[in-house]
DOTORKE-47256 format. One record per atom (N, C-alpha, C, O): residue number from 0; residue in three letters; atom name; x, y, z. Coordinates in pm, 1 decimal, m for minus. Example, Ala and Ser with C-alpha at 12.3 -4.5 7.8 and 13.67 -1.06 7.14 Angstrom:
PT   rodo   rose   drenkol         c1         c2         c3
PT      0    ALA         N     1319.0     m569.0      780.0
PT      0    ALA        CA     1230.0     m450.0      780.0
PT      0    ALA         C     1320.0     m330.0      780.0
PT      0    ALA         O     1423.6     m331.9      846.5
PT      1    SER         N     1285.0     m225.0      708.0
PT      1    SER        CA     1367.0     m106.0      714.0
PT      1    SER         C     1290.0        3.0      787.0
PT      1    SER         O     1340.9      113.8      803.9
***
This chain:
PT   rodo   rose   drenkol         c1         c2         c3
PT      0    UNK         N       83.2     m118.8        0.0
PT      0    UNK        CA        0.0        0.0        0.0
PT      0    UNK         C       87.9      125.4        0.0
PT      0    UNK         O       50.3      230.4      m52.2
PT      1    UNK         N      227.0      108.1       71.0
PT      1    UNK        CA      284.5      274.9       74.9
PT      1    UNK         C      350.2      255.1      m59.4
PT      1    UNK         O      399.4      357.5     m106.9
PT      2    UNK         N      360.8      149.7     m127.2
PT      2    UNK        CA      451.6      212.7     m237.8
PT      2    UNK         C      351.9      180.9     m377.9
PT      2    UNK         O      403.4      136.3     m480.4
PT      3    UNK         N      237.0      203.1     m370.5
PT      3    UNK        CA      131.3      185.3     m452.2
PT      3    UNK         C      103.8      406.7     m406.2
PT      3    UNK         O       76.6      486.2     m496.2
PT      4    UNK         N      120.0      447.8     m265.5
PT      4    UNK        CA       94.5      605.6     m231.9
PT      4    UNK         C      215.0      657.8     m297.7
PT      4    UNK         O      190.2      742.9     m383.1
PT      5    UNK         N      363.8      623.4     m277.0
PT      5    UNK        CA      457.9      686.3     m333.6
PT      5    UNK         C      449.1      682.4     m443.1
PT      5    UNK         O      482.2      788.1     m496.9
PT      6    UNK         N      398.3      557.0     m549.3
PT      6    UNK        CA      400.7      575.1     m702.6
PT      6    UNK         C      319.5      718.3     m700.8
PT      6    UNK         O      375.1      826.2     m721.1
PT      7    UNK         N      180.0      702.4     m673.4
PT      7    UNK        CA       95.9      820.8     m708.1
PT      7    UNK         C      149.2      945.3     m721.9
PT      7    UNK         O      162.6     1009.8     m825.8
PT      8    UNK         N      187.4      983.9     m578.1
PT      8    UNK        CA      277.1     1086.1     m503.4
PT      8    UNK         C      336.0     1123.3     m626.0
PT      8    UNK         O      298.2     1211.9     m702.6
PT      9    UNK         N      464.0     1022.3     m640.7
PT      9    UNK        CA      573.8     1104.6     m756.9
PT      9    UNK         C      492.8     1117.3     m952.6
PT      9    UNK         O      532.5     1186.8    m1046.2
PT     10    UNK         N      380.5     1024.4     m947.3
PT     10    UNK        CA      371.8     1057.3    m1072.6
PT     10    UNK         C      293.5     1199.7    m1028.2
PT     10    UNK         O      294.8     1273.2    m1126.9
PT     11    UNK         N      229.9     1260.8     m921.6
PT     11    UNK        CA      125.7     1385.2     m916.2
PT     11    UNK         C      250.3     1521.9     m940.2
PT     11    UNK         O      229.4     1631.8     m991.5
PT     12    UNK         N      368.2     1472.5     m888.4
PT     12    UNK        CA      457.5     1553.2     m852.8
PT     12    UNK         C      542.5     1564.8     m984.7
PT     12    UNK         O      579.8     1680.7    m1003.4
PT     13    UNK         N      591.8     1455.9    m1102.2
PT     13    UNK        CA      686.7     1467.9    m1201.3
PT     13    UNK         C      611.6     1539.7    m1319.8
PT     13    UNK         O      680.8     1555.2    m1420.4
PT     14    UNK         N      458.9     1594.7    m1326.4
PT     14    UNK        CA      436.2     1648.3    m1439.4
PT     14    UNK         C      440.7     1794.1    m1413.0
PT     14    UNK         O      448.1     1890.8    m1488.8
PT     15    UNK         N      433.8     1781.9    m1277.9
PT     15    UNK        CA      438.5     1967.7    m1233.3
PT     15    UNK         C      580.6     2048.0    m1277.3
PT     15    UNK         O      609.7     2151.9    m1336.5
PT     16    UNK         N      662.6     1917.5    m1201.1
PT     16    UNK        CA      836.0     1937.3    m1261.1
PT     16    UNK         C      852.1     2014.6    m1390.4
PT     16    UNK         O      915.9     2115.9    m1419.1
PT     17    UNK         N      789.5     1950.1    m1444.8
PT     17    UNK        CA      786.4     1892.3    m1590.5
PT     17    UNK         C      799.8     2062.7    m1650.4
PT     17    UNK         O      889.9     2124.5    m1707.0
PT     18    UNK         N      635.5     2104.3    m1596.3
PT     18    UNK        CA      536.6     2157.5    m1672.9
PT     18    UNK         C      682.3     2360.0    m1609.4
PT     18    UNK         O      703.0     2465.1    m1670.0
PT     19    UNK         N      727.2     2314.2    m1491.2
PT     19    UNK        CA      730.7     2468.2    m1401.0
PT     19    UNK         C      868.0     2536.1    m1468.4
PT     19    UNK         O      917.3     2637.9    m1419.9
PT     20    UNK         N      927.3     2465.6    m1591.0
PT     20    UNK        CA     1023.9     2556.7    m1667.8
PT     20    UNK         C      950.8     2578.0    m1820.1
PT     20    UNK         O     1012.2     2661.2    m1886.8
PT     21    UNK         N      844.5     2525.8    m1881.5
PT     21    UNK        CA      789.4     2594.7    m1961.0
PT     21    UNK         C      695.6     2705.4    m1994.8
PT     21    UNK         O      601.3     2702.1    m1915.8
PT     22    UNK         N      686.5     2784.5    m2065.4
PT     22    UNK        CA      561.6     2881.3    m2067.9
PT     22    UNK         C      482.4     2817.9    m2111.9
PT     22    UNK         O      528.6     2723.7    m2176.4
PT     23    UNK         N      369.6     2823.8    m2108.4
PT     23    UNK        CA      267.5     2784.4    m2183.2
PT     23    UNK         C      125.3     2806.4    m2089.0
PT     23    UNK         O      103.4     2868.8    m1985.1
PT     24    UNK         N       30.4     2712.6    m2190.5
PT     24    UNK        CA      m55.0     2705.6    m2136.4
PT     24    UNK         C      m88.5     2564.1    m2032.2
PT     24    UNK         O     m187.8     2578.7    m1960.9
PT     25    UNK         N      m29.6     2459.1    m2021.7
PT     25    UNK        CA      m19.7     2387.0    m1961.7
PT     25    UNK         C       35.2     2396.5    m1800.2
PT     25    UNK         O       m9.1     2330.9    m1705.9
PT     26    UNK         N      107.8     2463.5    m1797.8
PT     26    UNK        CA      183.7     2515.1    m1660.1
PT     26    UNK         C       68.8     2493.9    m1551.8
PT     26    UNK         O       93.9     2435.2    m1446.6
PT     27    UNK         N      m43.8     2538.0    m1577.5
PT     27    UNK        CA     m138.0     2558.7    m1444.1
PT     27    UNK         C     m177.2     2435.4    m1433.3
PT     27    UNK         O     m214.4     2411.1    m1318.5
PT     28    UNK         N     m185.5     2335.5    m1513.9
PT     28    UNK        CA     m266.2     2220.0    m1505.3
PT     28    UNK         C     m147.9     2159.7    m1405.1
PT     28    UNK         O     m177.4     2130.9    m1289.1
PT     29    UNK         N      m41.2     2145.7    m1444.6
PT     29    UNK        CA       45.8     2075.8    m1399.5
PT     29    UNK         C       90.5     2102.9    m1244.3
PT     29    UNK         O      156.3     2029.4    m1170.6
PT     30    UNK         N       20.5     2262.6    m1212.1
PT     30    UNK        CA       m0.5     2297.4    m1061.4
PT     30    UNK         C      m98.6     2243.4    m1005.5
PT     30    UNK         O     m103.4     2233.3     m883.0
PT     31    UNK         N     m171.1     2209.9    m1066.1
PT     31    UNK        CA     m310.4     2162.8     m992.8
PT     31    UNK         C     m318.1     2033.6    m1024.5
PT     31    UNK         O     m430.0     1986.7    m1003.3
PT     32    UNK         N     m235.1     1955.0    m1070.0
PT     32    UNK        CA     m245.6     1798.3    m1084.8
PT     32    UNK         C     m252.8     1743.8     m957.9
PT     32    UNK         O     m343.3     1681.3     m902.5
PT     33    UNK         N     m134.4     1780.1     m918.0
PT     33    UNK        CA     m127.1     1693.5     m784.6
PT     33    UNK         C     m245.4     1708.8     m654.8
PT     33    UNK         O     m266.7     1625.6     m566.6
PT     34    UNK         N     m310.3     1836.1     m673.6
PT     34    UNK        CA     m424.2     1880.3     m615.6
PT     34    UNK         C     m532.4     1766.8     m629.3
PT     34    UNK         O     m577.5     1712.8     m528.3
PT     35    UNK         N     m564.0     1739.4     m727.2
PT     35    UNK        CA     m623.0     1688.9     m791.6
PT     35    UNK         C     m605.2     1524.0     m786.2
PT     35    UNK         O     m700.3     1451.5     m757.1
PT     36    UNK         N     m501.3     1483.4     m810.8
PT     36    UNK        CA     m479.6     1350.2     m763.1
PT     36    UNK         C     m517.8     1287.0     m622.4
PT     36    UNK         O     m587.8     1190.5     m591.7
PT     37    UNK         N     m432.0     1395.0     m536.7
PT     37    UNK        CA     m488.3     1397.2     m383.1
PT     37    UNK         C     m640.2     1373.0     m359.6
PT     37    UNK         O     m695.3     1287.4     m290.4
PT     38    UNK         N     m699.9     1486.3     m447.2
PT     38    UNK        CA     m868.8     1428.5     m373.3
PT     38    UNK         C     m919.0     1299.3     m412.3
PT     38    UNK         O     m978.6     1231.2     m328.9
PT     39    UNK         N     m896.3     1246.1     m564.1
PT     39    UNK        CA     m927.4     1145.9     m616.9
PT     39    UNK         C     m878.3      997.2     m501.0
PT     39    UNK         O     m955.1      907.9     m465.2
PT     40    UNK         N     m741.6     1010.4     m466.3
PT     40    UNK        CA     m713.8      948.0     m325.4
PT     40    UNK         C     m802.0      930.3     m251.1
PT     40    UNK         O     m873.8      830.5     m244.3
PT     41    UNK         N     m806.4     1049.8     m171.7
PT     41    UNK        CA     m917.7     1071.3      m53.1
PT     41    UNK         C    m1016.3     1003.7      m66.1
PT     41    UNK         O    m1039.5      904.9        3.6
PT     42    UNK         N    m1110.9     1058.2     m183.3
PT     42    UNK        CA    m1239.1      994.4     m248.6
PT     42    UNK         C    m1254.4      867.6     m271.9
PT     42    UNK         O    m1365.3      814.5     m267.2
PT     43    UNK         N    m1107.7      781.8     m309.6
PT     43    UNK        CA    m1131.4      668.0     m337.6
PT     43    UNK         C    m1145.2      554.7     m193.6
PT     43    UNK         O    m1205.6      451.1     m165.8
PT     44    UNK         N    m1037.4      659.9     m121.1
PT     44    UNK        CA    m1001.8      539.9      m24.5
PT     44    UNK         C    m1052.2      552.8      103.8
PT     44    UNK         O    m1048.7      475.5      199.5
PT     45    UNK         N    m1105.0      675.7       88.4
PT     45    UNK        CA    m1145.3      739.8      238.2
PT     45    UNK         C    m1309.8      746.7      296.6
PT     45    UNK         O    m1366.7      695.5      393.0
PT     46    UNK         N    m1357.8      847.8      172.9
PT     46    UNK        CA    m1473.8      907.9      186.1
PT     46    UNK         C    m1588.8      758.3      148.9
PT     46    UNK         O    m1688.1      716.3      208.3
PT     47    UNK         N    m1522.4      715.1       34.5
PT     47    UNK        CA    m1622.6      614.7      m58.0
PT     47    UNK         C    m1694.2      492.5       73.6
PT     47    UNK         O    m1805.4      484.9      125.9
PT     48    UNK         N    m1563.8      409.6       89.0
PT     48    UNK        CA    m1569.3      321.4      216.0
PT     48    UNK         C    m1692.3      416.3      356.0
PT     48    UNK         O    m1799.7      368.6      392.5
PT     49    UNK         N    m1654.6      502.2      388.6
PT     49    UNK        CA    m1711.5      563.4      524.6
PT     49    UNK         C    m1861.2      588.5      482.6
PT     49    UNK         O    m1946.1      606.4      569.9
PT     50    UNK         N    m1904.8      590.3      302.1
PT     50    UNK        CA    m2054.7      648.3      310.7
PT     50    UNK         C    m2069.3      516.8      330.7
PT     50    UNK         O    m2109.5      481.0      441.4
PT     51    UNK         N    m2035.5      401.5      212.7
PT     51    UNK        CA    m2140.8      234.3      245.1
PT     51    UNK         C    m2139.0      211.8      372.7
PT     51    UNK         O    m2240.3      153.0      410.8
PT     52    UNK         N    m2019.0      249.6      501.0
PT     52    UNK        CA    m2066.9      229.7      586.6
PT     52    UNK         C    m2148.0      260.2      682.6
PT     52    UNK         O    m2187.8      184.7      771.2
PT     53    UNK         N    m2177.8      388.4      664.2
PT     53    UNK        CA    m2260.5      465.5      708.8
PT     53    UNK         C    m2408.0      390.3      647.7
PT     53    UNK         O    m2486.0      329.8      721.2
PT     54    UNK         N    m2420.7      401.8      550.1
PT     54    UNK        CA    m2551.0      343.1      474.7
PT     54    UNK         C    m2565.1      206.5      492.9
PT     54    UNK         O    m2685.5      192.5      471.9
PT     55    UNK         N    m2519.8       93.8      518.9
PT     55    UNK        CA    m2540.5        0.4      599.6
PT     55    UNK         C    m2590.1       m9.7      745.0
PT     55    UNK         O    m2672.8      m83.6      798.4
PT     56    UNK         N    m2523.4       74.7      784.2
PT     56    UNK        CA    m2536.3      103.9      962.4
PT     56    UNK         C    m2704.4      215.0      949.0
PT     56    UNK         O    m2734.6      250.3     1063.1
PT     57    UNK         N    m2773.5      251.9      877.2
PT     57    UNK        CA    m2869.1      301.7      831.6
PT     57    UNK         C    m2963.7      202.5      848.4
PT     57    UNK         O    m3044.6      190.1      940.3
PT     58    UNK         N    m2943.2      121.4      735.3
PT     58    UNK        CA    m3004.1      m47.5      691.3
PT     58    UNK         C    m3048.9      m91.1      864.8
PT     58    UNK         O    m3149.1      m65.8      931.7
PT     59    UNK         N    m2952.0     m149.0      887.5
PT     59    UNK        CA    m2959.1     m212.3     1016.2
PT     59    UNK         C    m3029.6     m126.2     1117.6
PT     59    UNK         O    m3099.6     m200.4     1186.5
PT     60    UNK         N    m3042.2       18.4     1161.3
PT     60    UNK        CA    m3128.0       58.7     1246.8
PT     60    UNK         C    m3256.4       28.1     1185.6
PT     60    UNK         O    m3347.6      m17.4     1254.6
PT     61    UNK         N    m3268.8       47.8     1072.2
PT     61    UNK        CA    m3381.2       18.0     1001.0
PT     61    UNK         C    m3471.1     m122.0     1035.1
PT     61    UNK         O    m3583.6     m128.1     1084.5
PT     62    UNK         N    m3412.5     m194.6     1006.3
PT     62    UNK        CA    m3451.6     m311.7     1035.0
PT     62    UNK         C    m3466.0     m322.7     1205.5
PT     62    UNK         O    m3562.2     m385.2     1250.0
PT     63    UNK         N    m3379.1     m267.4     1288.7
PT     63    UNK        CA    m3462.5     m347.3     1420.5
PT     63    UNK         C    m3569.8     m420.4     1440.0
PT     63    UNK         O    m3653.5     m437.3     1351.3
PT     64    UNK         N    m3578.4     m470.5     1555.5
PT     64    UNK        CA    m3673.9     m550.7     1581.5
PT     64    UNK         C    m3675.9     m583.3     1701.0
PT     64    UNK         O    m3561.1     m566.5     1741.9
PT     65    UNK         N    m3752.2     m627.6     1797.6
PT     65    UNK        CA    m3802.0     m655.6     1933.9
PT     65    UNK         C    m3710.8     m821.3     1929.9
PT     65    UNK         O    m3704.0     m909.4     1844.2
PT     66    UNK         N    m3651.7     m805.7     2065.7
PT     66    UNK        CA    m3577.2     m896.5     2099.1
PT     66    UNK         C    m3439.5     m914.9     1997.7
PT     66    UNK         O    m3389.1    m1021.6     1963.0
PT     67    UNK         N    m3396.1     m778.8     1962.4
PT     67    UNK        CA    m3266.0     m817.1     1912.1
PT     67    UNK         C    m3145.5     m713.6     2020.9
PT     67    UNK         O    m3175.0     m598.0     2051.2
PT     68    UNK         N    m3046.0     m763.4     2056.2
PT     68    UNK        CA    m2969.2     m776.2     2139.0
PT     68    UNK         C    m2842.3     m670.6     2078.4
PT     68    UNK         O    m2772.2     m722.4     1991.5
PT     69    UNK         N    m2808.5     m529.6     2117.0
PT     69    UNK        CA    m2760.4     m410.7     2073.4
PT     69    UNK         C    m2670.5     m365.9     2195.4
PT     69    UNK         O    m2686.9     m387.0     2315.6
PT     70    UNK         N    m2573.9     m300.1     2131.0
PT     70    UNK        CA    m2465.6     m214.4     2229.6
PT     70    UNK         C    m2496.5      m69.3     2211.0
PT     70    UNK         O    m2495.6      m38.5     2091.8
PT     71    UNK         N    m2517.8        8.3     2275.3
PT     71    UNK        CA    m2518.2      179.8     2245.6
PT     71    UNK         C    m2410.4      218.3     2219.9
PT     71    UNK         O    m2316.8      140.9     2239.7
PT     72    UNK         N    m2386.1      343.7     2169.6
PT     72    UNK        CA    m2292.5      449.2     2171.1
PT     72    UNK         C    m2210.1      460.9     2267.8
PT     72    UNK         O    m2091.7      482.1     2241.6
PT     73    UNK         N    m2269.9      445.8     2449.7
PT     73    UNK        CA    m2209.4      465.4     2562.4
PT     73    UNK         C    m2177.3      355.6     2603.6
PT     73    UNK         O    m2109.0      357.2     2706.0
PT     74    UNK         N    m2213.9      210.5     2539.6
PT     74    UNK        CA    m2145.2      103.8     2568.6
PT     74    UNK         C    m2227.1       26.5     2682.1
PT     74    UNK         O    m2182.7      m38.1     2777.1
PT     75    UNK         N    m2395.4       58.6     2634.8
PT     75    UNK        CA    m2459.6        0.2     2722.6
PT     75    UNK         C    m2516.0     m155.0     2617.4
PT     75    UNK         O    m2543.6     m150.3     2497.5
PT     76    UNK         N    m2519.7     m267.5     2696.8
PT     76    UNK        CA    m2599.7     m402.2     2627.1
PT     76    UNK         C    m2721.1     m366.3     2668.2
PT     76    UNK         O    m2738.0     m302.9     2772.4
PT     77    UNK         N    m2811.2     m401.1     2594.8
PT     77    UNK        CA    m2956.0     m437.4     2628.7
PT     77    UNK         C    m3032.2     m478.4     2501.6
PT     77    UNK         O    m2970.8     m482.7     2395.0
PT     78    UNK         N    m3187.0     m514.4     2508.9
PT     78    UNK        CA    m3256.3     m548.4     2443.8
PT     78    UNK         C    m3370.1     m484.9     2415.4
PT     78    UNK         O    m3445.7     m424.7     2491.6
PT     79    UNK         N    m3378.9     m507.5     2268.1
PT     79    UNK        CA    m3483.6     m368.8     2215.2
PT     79    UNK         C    m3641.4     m481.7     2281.1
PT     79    UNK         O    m3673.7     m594.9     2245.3
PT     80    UNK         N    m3705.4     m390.7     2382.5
PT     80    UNK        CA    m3845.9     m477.3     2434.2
PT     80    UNK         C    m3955.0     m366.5     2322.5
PT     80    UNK         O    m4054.3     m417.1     2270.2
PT     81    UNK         N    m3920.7     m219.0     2298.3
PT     81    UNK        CA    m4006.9     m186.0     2127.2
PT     81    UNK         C    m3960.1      m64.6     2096.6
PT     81    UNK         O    m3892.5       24.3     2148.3
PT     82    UNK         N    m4037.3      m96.2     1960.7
PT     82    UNK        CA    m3991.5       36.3     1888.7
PT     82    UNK         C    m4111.3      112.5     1911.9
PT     82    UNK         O    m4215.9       56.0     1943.7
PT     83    UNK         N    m4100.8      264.9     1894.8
PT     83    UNK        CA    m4221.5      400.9     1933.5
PT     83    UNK         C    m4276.4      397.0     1753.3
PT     83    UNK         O    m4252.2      342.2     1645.7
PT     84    UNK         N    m4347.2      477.7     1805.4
PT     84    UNK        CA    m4482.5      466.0     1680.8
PT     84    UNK         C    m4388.4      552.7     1565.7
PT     84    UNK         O    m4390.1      515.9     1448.3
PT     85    UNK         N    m4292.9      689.8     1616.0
PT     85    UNK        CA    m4263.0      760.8     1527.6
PT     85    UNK         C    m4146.1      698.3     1438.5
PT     85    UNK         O    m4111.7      738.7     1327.4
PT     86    UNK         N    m4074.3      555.5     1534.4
PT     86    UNK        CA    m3957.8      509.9     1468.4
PT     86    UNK         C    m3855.6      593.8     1485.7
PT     86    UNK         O    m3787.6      602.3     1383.4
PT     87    UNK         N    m3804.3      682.3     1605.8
PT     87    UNK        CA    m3669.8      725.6     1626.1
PT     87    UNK         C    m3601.2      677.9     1784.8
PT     87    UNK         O    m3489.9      684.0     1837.1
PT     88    UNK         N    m3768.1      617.2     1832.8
PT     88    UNK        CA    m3639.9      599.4     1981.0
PT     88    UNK         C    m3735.1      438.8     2024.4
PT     88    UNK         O    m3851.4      401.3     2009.8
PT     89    UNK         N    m3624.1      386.7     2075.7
PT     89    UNK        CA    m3686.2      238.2     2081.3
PT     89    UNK         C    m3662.7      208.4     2270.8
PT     89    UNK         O    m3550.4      237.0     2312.5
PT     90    UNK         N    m3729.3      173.1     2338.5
PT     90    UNK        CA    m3720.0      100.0     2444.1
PT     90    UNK         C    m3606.2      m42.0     2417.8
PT     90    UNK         O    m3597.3     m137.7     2340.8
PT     91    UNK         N    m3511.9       31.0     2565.1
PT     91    UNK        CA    m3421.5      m93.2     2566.2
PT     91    UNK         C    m3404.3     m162.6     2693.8
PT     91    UNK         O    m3400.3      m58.9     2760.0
PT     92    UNK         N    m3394.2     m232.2     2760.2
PT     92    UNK        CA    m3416.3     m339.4     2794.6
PT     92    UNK         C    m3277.9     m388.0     2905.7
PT     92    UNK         O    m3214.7     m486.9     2868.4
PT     93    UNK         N    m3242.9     m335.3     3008.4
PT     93    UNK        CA    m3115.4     m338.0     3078.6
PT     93    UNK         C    m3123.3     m412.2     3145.4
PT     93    UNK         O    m3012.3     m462.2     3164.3
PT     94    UNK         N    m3227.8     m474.8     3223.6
PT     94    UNK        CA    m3257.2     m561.1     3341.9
PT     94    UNK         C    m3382.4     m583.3     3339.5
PT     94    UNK         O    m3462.6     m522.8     3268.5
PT     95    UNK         N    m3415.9     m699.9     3442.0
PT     95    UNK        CA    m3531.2     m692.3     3465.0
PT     95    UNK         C    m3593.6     m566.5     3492.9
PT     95    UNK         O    m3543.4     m482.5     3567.5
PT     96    UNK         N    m3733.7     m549.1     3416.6
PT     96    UNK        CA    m3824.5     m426.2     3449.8
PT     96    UNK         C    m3712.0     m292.1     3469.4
PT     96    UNK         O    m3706.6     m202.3     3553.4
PT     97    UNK         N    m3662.2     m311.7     3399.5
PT     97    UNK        CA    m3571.8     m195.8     3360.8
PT     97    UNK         C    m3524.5     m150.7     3224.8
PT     97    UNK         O    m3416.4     m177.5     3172.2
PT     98    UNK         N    m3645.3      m61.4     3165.7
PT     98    UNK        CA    m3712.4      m33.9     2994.7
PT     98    UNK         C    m3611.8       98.6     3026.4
PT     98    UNK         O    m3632.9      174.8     3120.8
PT     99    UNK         N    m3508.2      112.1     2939.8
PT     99    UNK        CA    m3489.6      277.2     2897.2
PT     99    UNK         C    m3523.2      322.9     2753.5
PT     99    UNK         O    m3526.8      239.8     2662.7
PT    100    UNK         N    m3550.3      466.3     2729.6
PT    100    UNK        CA    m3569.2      509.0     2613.1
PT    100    UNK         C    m3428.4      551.2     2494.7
PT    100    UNK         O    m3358.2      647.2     2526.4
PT    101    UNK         N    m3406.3      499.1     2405.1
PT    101    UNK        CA    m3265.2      525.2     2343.6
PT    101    UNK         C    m3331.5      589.2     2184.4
PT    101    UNK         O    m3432.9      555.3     2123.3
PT    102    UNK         N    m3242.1      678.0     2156.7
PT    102    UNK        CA    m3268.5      745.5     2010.0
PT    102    UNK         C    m3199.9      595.7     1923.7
PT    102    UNK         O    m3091.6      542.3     1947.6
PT    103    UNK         N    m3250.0      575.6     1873.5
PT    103    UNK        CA    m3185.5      490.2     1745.8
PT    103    UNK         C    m3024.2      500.6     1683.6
PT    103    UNK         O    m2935.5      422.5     1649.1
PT    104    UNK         N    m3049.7      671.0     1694.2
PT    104    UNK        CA    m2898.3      683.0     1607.9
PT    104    UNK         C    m2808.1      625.9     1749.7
PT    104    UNK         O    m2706.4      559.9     1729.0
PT    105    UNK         N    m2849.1      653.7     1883.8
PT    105    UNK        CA    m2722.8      585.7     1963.2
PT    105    UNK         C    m2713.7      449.0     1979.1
PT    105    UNK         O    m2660.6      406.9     2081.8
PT    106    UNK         N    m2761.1      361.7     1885.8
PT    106    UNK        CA    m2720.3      203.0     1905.8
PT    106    UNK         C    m2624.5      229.3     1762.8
PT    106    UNK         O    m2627.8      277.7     1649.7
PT    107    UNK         N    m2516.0      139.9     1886.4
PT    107    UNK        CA    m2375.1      165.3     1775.6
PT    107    UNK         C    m2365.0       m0.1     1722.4
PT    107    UNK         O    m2293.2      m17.4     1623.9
PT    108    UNK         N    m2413.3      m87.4     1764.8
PT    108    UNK        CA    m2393.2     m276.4     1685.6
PT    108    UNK         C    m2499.4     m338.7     1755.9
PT    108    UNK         O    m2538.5     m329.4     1872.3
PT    109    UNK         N    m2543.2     m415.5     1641.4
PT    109    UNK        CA    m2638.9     m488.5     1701.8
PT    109    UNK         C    m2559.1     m616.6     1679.2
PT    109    UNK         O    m2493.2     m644.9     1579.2
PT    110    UNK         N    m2576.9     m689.9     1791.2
PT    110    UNK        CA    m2513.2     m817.5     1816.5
PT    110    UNK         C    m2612.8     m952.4     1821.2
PT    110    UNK         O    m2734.9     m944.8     1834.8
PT    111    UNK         N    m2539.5    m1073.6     1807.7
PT    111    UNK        CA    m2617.6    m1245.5     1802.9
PT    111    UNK         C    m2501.5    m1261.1     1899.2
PT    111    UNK         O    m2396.0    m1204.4     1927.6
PT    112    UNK         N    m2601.7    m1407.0     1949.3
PT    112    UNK        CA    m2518.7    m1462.4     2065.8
PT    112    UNK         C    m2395.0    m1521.0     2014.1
PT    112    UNK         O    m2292.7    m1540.2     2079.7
PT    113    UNK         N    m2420.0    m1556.5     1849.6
PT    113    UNK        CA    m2317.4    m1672.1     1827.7
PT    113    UNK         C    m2186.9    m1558.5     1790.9
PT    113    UNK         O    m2074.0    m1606.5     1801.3
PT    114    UNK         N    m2196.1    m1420.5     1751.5
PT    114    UNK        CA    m2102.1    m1362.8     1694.8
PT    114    UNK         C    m1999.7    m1293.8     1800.2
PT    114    UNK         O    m1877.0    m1293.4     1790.5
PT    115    UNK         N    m2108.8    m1212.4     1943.4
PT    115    UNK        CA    m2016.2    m1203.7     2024.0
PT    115    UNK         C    m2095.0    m1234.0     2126.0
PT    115    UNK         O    m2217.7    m1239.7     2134.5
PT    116    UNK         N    m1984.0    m1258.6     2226.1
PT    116    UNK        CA    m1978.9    m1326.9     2343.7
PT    116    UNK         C    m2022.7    m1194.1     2470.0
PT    116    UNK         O    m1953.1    m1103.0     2514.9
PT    117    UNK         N    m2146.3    m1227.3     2494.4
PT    117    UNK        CA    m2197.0    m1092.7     2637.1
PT    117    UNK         C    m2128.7    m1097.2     2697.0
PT    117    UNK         O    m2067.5    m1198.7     2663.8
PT    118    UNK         N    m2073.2    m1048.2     2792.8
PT    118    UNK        CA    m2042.1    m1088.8     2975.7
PT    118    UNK         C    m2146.9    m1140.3     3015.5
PT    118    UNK         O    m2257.5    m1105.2     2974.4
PT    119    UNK         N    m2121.1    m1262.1     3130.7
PT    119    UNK        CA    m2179.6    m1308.5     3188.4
PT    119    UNK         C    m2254.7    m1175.2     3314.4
PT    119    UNK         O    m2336.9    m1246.8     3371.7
PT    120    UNK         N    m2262.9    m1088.7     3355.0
PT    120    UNK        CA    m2352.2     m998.0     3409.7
PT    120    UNK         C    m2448.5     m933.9     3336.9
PT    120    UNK         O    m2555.0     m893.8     3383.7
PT    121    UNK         N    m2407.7     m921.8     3205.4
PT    121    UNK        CA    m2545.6     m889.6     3105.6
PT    121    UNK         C    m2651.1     m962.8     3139.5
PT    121    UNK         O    m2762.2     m933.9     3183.9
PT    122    UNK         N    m2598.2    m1062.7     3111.2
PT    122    UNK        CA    m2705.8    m1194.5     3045.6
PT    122    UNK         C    m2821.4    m1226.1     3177.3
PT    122    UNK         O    m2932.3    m1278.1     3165.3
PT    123    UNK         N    m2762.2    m1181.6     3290.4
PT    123    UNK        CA    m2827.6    m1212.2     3453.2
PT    123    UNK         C    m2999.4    m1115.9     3426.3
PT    123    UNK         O    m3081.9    m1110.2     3517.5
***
């Protein structure tokens, strides 16, 4: 991967070289190449990845459902006992007879028993 960044790097960098002892009309392009390469980077490797994941993690609040087993934002376990009529905040489920109200956007994974392993004080 770093020498797949350094190729880039020096090809963004050898046309500017190139371009910064001629007059012309090309000169500016060859300033703004590497500008330009850079975001295409960013975009490819950065931004692209972070929306599907974002838009997955969308999906999945979406889908909830009663009796599925979630971690919050603050790193609380519990269980969704329901969702509210408007669909932004769901009752969760900490203990016995112990319902809290959570916005949706703060459940950060929803978890199965087989994928991860609760602590044994959750599960009580």
């Amino acid at each position: 991967m770093k020498k797949f960044v350094l190729v880039l790097i020096s090809l963004a960098v050898m046309p500017s070289l190139a371009f910064a002892n001629e007059a012309g009309g090309l000169a500016g392009l060859g300033g703004i190449l590497p500008f330009i390469l850079i975001f295409v980077f960013f975009y490819i490797f950065l931004i692209m990845p972070q929306r599907k994941k974002a838009k997955e993690h969308q999906l999945k609040l979406k889908s909830l459902r009663e009796n599925d087993k979630v971690i919050t934002a603050g790193g609380i376990y519990g269980t969704i006992s329901r969702v509210s009529e408007n669909d932004r905040i769901v009752g969760l489920r900490v203990a016995d007879g112990v319902i809290i109200k959570v916005e949706k956007d703060a459940i950060a994974t929803i978890i199965s028993e087989d994928a991860v392993k609760v602590p044994e004080v959750v599960k009580k």
